[in-house]
C-alpha positions as CSV (number, residue, x, y, z in Angstrom):
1,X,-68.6,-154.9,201.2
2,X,-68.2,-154.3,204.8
3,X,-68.8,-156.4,207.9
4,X,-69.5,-155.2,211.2
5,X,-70.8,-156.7,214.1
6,X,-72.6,-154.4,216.6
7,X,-73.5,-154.5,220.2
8,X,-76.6,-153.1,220.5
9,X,-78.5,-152.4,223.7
10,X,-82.9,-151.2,223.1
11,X,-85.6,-150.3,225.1
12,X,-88.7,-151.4,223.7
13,X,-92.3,-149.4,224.5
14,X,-90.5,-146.1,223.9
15,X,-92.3,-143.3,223.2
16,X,-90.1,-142.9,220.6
17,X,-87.3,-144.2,218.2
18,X,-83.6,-143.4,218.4
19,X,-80.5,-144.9,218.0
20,X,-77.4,-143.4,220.5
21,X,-73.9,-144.5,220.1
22,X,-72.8,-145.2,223.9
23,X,-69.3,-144.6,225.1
24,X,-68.2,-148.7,224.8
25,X,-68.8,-148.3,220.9
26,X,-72.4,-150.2,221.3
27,X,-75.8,-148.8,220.3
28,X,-78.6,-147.9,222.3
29,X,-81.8,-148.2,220.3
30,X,-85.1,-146.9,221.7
31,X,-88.0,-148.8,220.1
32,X,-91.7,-148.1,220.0
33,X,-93.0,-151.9,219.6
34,X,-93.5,-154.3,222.3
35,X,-90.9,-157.0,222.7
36,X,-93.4,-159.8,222.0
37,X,-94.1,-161.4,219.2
38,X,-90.7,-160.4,217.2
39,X,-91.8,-156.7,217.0
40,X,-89.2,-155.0,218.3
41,X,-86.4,-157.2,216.4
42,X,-88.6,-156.2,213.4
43,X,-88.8,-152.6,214.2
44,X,-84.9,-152.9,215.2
45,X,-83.4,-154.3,211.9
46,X,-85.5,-151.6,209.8
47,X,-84.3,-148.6,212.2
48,X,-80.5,-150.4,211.3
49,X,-81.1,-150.9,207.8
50,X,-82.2,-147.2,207.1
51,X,-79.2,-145.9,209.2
52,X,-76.7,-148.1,207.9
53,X,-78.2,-147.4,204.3
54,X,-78.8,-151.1,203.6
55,X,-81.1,-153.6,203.0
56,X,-82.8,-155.4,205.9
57,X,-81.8,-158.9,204.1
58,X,-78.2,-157.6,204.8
59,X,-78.5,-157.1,208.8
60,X,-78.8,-160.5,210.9
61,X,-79.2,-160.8,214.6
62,X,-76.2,-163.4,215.9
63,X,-77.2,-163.7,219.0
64,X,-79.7,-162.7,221.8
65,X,-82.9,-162.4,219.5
66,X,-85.3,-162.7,222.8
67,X,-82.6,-160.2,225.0
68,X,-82.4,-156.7,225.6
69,X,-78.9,-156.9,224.0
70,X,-78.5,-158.4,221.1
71,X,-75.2,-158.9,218.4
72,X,-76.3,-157.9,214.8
73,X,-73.9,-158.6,212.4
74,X,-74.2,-155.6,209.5
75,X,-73.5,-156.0,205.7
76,X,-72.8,-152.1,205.0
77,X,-71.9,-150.9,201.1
């Protein structure tokens, strides 16, 4: 098993979902959920977990949970 640790950058109230891989080796994720209520972290670690093909138990936010930018540490196959 793999660890990463990720800088990701997201824009909640999107009109829709995407994740961009920006020049500094960080993601930009767009989100459709509001960033109340832990919506958008929720919406964010399924978007990660289907791209990194992993479970959602395997992806854990390290830091910046009520941020725009956020460290998720990522438990890849």
């Amino acid at each position: 098993m793999k660890n990463r640790r990720k800088k990701i950058k997201f824009k909640p109230n999107s009109k829709f979902q995407s994740i961009n891989k920006q020049a500094d080796g960080s993601l930009m994720v767009h989100l459709k959920s509001p960033p109340f209520e832990g919506k958008a972290n929720a919406e964010l670690i399924k978007l990660l977990s289907e791209k990194f093909k992993t479970p959602k138990t395997n992806i854990k936010i390290k830091s910046g949970i009520a941020s725009r930018q956020e460290i998720v540490e990522i438990i890849a196959n």
